[in-house]
N, C-alpha and C positions, 0 to 999 in steps of 0.2 A: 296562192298563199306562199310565200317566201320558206323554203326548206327548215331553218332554223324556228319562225313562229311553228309549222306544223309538225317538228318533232317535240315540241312543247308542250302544243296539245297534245299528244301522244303521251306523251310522259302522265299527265296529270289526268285524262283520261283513262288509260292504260293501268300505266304503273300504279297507282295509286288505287284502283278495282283490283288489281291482284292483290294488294295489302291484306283482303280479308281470308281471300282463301288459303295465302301465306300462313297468317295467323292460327286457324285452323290446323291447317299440318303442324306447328309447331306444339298448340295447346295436346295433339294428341299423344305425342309423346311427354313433354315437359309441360311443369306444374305454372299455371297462368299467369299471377301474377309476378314469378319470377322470370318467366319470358315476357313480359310488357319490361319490367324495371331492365330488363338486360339492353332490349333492346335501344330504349330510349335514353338509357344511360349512355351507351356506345355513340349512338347519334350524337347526342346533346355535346359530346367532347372532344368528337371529329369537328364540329360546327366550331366548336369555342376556337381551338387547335387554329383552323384556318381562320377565323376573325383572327387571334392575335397576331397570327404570319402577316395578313395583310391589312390588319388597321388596329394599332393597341387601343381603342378609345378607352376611356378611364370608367371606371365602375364605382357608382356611388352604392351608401350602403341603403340606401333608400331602394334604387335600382334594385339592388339583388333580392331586397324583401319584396320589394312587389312581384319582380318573376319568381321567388320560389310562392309566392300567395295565389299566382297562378298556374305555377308548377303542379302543382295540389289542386286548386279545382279544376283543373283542365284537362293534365297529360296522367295524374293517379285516379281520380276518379273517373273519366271516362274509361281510362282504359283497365283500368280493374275489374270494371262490369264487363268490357267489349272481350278480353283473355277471356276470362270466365265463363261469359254466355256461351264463347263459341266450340265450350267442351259439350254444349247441350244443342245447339239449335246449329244449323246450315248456315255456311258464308255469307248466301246471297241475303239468307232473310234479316243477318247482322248487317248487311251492306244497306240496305231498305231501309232497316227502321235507324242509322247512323244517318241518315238523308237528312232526318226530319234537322238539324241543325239549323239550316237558315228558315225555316218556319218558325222556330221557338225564339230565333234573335229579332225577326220581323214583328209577332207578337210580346218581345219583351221591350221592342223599342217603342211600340203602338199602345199597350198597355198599362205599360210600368214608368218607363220614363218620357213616352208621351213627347218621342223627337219626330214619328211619321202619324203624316195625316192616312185615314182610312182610307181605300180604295176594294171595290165592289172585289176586283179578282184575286188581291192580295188575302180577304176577308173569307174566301170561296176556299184559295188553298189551305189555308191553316183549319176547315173544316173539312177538308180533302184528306190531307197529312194525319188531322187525328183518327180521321173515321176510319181510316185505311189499316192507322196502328191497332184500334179495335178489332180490328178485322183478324190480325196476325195474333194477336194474344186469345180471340177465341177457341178455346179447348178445354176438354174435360177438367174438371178439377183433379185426377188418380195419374198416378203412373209417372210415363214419359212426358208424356201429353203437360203435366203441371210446372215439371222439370222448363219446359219449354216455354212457357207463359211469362215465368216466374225469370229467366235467362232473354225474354224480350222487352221484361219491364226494366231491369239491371241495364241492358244497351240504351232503353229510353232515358234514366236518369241518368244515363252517363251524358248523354247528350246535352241532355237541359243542363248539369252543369258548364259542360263546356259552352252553352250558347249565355250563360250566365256570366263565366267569366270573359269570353269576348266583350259583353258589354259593359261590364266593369272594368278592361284592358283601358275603357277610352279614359277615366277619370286616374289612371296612375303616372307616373314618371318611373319608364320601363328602359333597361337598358339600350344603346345603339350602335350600330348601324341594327337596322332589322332581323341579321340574322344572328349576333349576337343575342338580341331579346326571346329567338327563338332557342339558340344554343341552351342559355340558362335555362329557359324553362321545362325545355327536353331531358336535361341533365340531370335538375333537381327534382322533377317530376320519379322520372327514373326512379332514383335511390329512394324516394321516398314508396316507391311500388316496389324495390328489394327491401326495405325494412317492414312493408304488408305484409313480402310474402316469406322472411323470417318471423315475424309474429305470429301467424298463420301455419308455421309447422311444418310449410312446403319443403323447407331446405331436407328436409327428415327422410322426405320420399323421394328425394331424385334419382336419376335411372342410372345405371351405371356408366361408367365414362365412355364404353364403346358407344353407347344411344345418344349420348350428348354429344360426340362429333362422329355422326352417321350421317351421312350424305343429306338424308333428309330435313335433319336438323340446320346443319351447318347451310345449306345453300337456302330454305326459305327464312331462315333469322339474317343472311347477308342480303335478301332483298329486301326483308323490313328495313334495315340499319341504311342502305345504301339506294339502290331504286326506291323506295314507297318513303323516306325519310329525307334524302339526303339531294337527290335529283330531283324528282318529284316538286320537291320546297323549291329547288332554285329557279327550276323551270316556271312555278306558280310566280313567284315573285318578279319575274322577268318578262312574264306575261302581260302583269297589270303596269306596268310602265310602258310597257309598250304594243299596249291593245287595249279596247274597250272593255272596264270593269265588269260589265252587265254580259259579255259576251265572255270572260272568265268565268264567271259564276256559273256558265253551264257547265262544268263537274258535277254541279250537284247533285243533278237529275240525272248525269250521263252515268254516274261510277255506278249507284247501286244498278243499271241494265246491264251494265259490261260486267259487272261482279254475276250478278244472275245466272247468267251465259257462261262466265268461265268456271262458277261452280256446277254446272250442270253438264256443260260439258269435258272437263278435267277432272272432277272428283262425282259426279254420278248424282250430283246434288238433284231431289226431284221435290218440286212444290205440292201439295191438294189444292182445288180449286178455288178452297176460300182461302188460302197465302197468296195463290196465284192474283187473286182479286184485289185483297189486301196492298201487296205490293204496286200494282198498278194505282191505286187511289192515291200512296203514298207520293211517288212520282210526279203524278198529275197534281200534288196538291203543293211540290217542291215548285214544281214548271210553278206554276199559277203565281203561286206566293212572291218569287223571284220577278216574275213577267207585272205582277201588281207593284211591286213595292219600287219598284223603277219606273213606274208609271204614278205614281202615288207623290206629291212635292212632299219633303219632308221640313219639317217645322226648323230644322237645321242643319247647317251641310253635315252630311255624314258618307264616309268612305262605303260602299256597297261591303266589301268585304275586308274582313280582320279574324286574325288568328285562325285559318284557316285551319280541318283538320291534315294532320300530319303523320 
């Protein structure tokens, strides 16, 4: 494999599995959703910044209503639940149940708008992926225990949003080149995750200035913003032009293992036996889904993957 493809994969494998435990160190100090709006705010204006250096394309006002309409269901409500959970529940088990994304687009495009024909393995993972999320939300109703239930259901509907607005992505006229459509939507997602977390009271509690540029802070919000945001995207997209779609798409299944492993081994992260189980279902049900729906014709050509997470 050519140097350049497999620091790619690396990138997107890698970088992008550390994104949750990033996350994690920063939600523990600062208040969630103003660490989601910071960051993607930052991103989303580096991104625009260099589109305009090297391609002014023209921005219509339709363009910018559509990416802020998926600003909002995509980059605020996924990641308002994903900040959030990960004040209560382990990296790895955020990284697990964020997998389930291409399950829910496979079943929204099978179900709802009825662009893929069924297939036996595709039909297997999406019973894999949910039985597996059951698995991780089994716990007490008291305590920590509910806190934690309650912080895997918020990551699951961040998801099905975002696998909602992917498929709503195909029916708009979204700004371009590509990573302009990304820029906007990182941007306005953003602000609209700083105007959550002013509504919400956060700004009231924050740390004092020493804790907000403490080593800690400052270096995992520069790898959200820049590795897990800003690389990460370019390397994905340089990917699928130049290698097999369905051989990109292993992210899926690969980030939440690599995320598992480097919460366990960098931050002490430890599973019980039914997460541990959980997770693996979840995995096997991403593999399968993935592995069916590329094996599945689908009733229309349709690109394997869009609006990946970021």
């Amino acid at each position: 494999m050519p140097a350049r493809k497999l620091f790619a994969y690396a990138a997107i494998y890698i970088l992008w599995s550390g994104s949750f435990l990033a996350i994690r160190e920063i939600v523990a100090v600062l208040p969630p959703f103003f660490s989601a709006g910071f960051r993607f705010t930052v991103a989303g204006a580096i991104l625009l910044v260099w589109v305009h250096l090297r391609d002014r394309a023209p921005l219509s006002m339709r363009q910018f209503l559509s990416a802020a309409a998926l600003g909002f269901v995509m980059f605020t409500c996924l990641y308002a639940g994903l900040f959030w959970a990960e004040t209560r529940i382990a990296s790895g088990i955020a990284a697990v149940v964020s997998a389930m994304i291409p399950v829910w687009i496979f079943a929204g495009e099978l179900f709802v708008l009825r662009t893929q024909r069924p297939s036996a393995l595709a039909i297997g993972g999406i019973a894999l992926g949910f039985g597996g999320v059951v698995l991780l939300t089994l716990h007490s109703t008291s305590g920590a225990a509910h806190s934690s239930t309650v912080a895997v259901l918020a990551t699951l509907a961040g998801t099905v949003c975002w696998s909602a607005g992917t498929l709503w992505s195909r029916y708009l006229t979204l700004p371009t080149p590509q990573k302009a459509n990304a820029g906007w939507q990182m941007f306005l997602g953003g602000l609209l995750l700083l105007v959550l977390s002013a509504a919400s009271g956060e700004l009231h509690s924050m740390p004092a200035t020493a804790v907000l540029f403490s080593t800690r802070v400052v270096v995992s919000m520069a790898y959200l913003i820049i590795a897990a945001s800003i690389v990460s995207y370019t390397a994905y997209v340089w990917l699928i032009a130049h290698d097999s779609p369905t051989r990109v798409s292993s992210y899926a299944y690969v980030n939440p293992v690599f995320a598992l492993i480097l919460g366990a081994t960098l931050a002490g992260e430890r599973l019980t036996l039914l997460q541990m189980a959980g997770a693996a279902l979840v995995v096997a049900g991403v593999f399968a889904t993935l592995k069916g729906r590329g094996a599945a014709a689908p009733n229309r050509a349709e690109p394997i993957l869009q609006n990946q997470r970021m």
